[in-house]
C-alpha positions as CSV (number, residue, x, y, z in Angstrom):
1,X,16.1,135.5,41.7
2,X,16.9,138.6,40.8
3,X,18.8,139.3,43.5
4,X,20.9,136.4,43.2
5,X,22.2,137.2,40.1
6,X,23.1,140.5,40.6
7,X,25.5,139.3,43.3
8,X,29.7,139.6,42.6
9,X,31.2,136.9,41.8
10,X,33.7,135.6,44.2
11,X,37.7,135.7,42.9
12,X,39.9,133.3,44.3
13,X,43.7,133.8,43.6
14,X,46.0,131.3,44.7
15,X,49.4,132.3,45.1
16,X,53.0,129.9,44.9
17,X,55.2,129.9,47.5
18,X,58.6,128.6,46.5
19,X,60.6,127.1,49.9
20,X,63.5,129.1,50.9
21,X,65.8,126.0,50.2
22,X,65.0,126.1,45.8
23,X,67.8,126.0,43.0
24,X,70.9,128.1,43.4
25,X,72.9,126.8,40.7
26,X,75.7,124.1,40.6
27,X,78.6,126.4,42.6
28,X,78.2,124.9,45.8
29,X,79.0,121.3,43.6
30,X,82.2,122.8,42.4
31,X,83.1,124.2,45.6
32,X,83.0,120.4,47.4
33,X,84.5,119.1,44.1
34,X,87.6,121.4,45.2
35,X,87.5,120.5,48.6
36,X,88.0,116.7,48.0
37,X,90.6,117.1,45.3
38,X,92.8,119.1,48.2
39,X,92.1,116.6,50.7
40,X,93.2,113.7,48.2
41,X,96.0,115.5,47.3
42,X,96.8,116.0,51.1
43,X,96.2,112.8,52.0
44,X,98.4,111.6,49.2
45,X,101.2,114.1,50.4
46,X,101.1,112.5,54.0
47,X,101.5,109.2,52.9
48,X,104.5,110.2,50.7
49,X,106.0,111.9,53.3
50,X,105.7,108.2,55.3
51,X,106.7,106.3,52.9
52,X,109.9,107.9,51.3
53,X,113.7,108.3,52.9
54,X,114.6,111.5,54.0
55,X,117.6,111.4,51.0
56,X,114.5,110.7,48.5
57,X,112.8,113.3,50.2
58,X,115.5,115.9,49.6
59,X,116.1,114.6,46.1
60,X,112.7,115.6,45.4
61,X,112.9,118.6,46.8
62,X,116.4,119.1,44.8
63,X,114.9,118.2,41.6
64,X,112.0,120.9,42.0
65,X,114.6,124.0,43.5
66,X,115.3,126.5,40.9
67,X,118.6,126.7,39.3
68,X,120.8,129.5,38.5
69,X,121.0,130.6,34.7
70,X,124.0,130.7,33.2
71,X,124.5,134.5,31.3
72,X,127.0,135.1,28.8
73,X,127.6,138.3,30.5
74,X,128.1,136.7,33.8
75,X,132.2,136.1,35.2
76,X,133.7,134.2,37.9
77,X,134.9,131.4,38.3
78,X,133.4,127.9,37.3
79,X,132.6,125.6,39.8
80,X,134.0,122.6,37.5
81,X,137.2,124.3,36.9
82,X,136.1,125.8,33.7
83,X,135.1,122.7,31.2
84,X,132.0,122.4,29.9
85,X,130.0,120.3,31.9
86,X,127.5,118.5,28.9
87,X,129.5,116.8,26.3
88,X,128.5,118.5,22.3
89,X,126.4,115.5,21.9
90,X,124.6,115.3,24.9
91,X,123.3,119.0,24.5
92,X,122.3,118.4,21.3
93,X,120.1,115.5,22.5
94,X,119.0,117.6,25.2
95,X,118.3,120.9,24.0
96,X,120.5,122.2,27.0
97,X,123.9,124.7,26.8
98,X,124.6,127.7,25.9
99,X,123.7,130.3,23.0
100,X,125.9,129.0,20.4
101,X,126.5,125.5,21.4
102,X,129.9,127.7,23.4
103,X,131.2,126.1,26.9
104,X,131.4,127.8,29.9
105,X,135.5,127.2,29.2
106,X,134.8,129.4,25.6
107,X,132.6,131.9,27.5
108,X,134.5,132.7,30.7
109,X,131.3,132.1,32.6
110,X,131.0,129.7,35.5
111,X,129.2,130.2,39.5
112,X,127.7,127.9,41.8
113,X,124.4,127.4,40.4
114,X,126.5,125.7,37.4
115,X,126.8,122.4,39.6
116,X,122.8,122.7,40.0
117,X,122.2,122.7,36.7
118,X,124.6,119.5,35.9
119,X,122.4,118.1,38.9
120,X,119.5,118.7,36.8
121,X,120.6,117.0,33.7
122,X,121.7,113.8,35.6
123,X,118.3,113.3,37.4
124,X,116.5,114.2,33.5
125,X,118.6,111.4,32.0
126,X,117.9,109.0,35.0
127,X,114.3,110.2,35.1
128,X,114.0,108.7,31.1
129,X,115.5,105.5,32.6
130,X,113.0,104.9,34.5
131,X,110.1,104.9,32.1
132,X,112.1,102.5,29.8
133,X,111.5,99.4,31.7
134,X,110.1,98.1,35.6
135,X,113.7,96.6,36.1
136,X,115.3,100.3,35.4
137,X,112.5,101.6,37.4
138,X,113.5,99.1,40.4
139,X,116.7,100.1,39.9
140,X,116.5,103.6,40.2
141,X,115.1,103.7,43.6
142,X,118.2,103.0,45.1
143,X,119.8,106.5,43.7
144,X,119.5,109.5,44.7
145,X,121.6,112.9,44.3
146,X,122.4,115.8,46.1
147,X,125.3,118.4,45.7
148,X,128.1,119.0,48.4
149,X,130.9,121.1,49.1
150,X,133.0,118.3,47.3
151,X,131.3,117.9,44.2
152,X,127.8,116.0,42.4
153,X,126.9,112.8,44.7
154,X,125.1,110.3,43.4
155,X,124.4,107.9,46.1
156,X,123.4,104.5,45.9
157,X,122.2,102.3,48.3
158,X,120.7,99.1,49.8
159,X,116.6,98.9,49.9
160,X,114.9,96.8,52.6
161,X,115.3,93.1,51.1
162,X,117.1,94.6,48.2
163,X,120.8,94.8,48.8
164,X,123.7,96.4,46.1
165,X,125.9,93.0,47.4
166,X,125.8,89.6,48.5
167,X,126.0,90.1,52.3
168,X,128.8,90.6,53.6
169,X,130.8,90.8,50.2
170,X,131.9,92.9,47.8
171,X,130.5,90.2,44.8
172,X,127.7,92.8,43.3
173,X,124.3,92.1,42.7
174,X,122.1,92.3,39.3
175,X,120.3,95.6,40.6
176,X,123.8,97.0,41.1
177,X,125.1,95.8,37.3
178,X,122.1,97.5,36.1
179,X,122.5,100.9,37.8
180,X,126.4,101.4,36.6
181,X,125.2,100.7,33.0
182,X,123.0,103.8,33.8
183,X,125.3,105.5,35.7
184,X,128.0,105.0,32.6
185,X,125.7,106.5,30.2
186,X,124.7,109.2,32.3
187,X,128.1,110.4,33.3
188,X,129.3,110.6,29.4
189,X,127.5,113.6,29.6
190,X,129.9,115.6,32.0
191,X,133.6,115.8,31.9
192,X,134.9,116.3,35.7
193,X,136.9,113.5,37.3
194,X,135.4,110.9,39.7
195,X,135.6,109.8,43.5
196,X,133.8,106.2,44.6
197,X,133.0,106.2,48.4
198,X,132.2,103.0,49.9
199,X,130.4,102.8,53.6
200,X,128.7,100.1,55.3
201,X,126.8,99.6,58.7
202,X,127.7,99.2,61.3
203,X,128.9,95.8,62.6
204,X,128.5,93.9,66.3
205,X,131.9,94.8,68.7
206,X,132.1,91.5,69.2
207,X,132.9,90.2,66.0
208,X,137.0,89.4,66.8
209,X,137.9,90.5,63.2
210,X,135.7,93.6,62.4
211,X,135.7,93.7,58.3
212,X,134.4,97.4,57.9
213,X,136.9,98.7,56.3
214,X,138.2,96.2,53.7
215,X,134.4,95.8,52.5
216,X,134.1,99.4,51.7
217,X,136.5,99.6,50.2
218,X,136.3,96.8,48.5
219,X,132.9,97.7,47.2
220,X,133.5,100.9,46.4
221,X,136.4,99.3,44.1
222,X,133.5,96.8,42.6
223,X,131.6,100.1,41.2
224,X,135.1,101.3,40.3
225,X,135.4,98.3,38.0
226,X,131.7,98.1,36.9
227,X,132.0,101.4,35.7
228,X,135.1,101.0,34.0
229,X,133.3,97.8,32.5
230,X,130.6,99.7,31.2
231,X,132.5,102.6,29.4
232,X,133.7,105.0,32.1
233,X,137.3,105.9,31.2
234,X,140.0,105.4,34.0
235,X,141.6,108.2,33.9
236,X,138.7,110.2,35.0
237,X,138.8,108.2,38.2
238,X,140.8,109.9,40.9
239,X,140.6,108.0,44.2
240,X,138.8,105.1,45.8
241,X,137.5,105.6,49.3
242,X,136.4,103.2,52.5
243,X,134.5,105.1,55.0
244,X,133.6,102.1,57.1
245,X,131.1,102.9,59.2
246,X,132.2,106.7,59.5
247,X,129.3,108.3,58.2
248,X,126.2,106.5,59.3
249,X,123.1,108.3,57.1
250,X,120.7,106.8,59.8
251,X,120.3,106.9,64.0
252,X,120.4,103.6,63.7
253,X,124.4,103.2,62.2
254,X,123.5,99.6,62.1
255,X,120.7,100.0,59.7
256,X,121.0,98.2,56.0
257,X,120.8,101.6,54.4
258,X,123.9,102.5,55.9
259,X,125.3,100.1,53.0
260,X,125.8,102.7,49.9
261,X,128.4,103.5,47.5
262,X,128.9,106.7,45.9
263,X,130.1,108.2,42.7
264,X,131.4,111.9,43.3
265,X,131.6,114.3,40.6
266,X,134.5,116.2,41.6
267,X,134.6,120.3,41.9
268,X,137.9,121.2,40.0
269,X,138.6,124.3,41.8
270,X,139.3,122.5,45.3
């Protein structure tokens, strides 16, 4: 018995073993967070790309280019022939124009990126159009802008089961009211003189009596007199154009969005 008792005891230790594939934190959740907001966002830039006109495209694109500043120790000479391009009112609504509340005529400044910036003021105030109502909203996506050697364009044109005119008339549609009542406003804002282009598709060469020509001009002289209507003074108005079907916009010159009128904001130095 004795002997027994004087025996060691026997230790057992037990030791944990924690798996290789434990608790790392929560990075690797913010990392595939990341990963499928850039997909959505990628996916949602694909489908944009789709579903958009290349004009509504580069409107876009327009809208999000930087514009020149204008310094008041810059010279040259102003793209819109020296007259402020934002009326006193329309700066003071818009927190735009120079130091001083001065005009580019009281400064002696003017450049190209002046024409940019006019740009950018005309797709603000259409911008806060479109959150007014769904019928401005509608409305507006038959506009876009875009600047050319002649002047500001603002382009308006027919949508896929939304035409700007009864077919194959000059008698304007609602949608069309409702965009010079816009464009009337939006213009008050700018003091250069106007051009309104007219241009259609492209019809059959078998029609014995093509009407091209007489309808766009004729439409372009229905936004002529929708603008006047809505508060645009005539004498800013200095022609009235019908391209015909000159200058398709499409390979297809036969497509429906061939059909577009255009107000021109005129450069005064050409």
């Amino acid at each position: 018995m004795a002997g027994k008792n004087s025996a060691a005891p026997v230790i057992i230790k037990r030791k944990k073993i924690v798996g290789g594939d434990g608790h790392h934190g929560g990075a690797w959740k913010v990392a595939y967070a990341d990963f499928v907001t850039a997909m959505m966002a990628f996916f949602l830039l694909m489908w944009l790309l789709g579903a958009t006109t290349e004009e509504q495209r580069k409107g876009v694109a327009d809208y999000f280019a930087p514009t020149a500043s204008i310094s008041p120790s810059g010279g040259g000479v102003d793209v819109l022939g020296g007259d402020s391009p934002f009326s006193q009112d329309a700066r003071a609504r818009s927190g735009t124009g120079l130091a001083g509340g001065r005009s580019p005529s009281e400064t002696g400044e003017g450049g190209a990126g002046e024409l940019h910036e006019i740009k950018t003021e005309i797709d603000k105030h259409l911008t806060a159009f479109s959150g007014e109502s769904m019928t401005m909203q509608r409305a507006l996506r038959h506009v876009v802008t875009r600047v050319t050697d002649e002047g500001l364009v603002i382009e308006i044109f027919d949508l896929d089961h939304a035409a700007l005119f009864a077919p194959d008339s000059a008698r304007p549609e609602p949608v069309l009211r409702e965009i010079a009542t816009m464009l009337a406003e939006v213009l008050d804002i700018t003091s250069n003189e106007l051009a309104v282009n007219g241009h259609v598709r492209s019809y059959p060469m078998a029609l014995a009596r093509n009407p091209m020509w007489e309808l766009s001009a004729a439409r372009a002289d229905a936004l002529r007199g929708l603008l006047q209507s809505a508060g645009v003074p005539a004498s800013r108005l200095r022609r009235i154009t019908g391209h015909a079907d000159r200058k398709p916009v499409t390979a297809d010159p036969m497509a429906n969005r061939n059909n577009r009128v255009e107000v021109v904001l005129l450069r005064r130095d050409r």
